[in-house]
N, C-alpha and C positions, 0 to 999 in steps of 0.2 A: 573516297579517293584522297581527299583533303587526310583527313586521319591515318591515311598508311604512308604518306608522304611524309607528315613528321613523324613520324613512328622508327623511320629511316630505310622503308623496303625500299627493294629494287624498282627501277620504273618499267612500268609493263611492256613487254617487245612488240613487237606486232603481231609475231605468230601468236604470243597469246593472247594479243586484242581477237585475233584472228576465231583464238579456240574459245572465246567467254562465250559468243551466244548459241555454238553448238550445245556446249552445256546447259547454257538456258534452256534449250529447246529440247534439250533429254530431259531435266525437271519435268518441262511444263507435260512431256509427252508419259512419265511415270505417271505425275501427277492425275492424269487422265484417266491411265490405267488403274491406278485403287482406284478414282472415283468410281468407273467403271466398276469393277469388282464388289465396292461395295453394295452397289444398284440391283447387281445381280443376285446377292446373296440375300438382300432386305426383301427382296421379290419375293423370294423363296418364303422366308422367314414368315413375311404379312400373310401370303396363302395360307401357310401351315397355323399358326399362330396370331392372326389379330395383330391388331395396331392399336389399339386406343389405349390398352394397360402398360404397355412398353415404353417405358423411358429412354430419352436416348443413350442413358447410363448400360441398360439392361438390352436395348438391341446392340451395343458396341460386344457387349458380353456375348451374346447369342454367334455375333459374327468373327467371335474371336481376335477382336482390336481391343485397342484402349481408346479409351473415351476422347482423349487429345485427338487423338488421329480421323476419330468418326465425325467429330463435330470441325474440323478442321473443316472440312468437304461439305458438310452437311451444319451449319448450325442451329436448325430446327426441325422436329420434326416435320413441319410440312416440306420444308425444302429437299427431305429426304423422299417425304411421300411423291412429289410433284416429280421428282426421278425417277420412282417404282413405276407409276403411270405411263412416263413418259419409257422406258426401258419396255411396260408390255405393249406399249400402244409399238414401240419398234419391231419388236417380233410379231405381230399378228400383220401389219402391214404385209409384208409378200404375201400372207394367206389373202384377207380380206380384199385388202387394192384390186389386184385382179379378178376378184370375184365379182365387185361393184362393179368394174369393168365392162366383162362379159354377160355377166344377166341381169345389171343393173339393180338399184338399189330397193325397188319393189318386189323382185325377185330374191334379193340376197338378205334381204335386214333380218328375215324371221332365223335365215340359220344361222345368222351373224349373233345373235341372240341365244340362238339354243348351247351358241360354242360358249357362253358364260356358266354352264353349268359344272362346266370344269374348276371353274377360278370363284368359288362361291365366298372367300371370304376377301379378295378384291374388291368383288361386287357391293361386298359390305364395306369395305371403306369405303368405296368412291361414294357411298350413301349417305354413308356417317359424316364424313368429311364435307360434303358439299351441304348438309344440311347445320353444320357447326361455323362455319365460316359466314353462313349467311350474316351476321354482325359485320357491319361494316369496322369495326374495330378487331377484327380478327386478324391473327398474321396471314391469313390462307384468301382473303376474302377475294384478294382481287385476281390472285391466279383461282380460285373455284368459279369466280365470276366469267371469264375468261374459257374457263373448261366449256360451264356449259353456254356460250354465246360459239365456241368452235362446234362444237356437236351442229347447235340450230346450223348454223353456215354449211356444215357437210352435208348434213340431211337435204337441206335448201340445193345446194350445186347437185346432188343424186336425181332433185326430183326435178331440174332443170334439163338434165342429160335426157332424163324418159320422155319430157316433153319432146324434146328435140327428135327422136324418136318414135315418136306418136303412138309413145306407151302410158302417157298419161291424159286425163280429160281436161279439157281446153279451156274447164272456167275454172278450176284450181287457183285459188291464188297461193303462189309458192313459199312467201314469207306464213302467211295464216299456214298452212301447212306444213312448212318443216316445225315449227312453232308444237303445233300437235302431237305430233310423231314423237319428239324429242321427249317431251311428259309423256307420252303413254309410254314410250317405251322408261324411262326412270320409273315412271310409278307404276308398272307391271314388276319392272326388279324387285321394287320393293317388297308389293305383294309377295314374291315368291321367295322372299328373303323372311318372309313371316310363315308362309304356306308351300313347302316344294313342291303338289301338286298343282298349283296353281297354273292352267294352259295359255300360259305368255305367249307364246310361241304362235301358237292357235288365234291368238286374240289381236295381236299384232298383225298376221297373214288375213285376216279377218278385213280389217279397218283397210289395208291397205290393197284390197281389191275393189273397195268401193271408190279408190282414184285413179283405176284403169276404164280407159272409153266403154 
């Protein structure tokens, strides 16, 4: 303001003090929208194609940006990744939510699980990724650490609700429990990310009738 004053503009009227932050507000609301767009396109991209050999040089290519524009949004790969996530984790929500819902989480988890067979190279980043970040000196460390402490917490509120319900057995304790769940169900992905016969599915639905009454 100082600089356009001696500069010699005109002084701002009111209707245009008026109009500056509607403009802002269309900025910030594009702004939204690539980011958005971009989230959706890298989704695609990581399924079809992996994540770990892509630079963010080389995914900006893939999505047909330039690289100013990708890393504007996105500065590091993980910050990119932790939006793919957070983007699928938004679309399966109206599936899943109300599935937890209605048949509850001992009922729903094995086909909550089976639906990953769609998104198998997902599956493999969230793998890859949470097992790279373990260094506490990683740019990813404290959002994978985060990932999986919300996992245990959801498992944990699911298997609260069945209690409440008197669909689960009475000496469960719920922390040691959700605790369980959360590893078998990561290290069954895993297996089956090694082995696609592997019956997760099976092994899961297994474990998790031995914590009905």
């Amino acid at each position: 303001m100082l600089l356009a004053e001696e500069a010699g503009s005109m002084p701002e009227t009111t209707q245009q003090a008026e109009r500056r932050p509607m403009r802002r507000r269309g900025a910030y609301a594009n702004g939204q929208q690539t980011r958005e767009e971009f989230t959706a396109k890298a989704l695609e991209l990581f399924a079809a194609q992996g994540f770990q050999r892509l630079s963010l040089r080389k995914i900006a290519e893939a999505l047909g940006v330039s690289h100013a524009a990708l890393t504007y949004h996105f500065p590091t790969k993980e910050s990119l990744l932790e939006a793919v996530f957070n983007e699928q984790a938004m679309r399966e929500a109206p599936v899943f939510e109300p599935m937890i819902e209605e048949r509850g989480i001992l009922d729903a988890l094995p086909d909550l699980l089976s639906a990953n067979d769609d998104i198998p190279d997902l599956i493999q980043l969230d793998v890859t990724i949470l097992a790279e970040a373990i260094r506490p000196d990683h740019s990813a460390h404290v959002w994978a650490q985060e990932r999986m402490d919300a996992m245990v917490q959801d498992v944990r509120s699911g298997l609260a609700l069945e209690r409440e319900k008197g669909r689960l057995r009475s000496d469960i304790d719920l922390d040691v429990t959700a605790r369980q769940i959360s590893a078998m169900v990561r290290g069954l992905q895993l297996q089956w990310l090694y082995r696609r016969d592997t019956p997760r599915v099976d092994d899961i639905r297994e474990f998790l009738e031995l914590l009905r009454p």
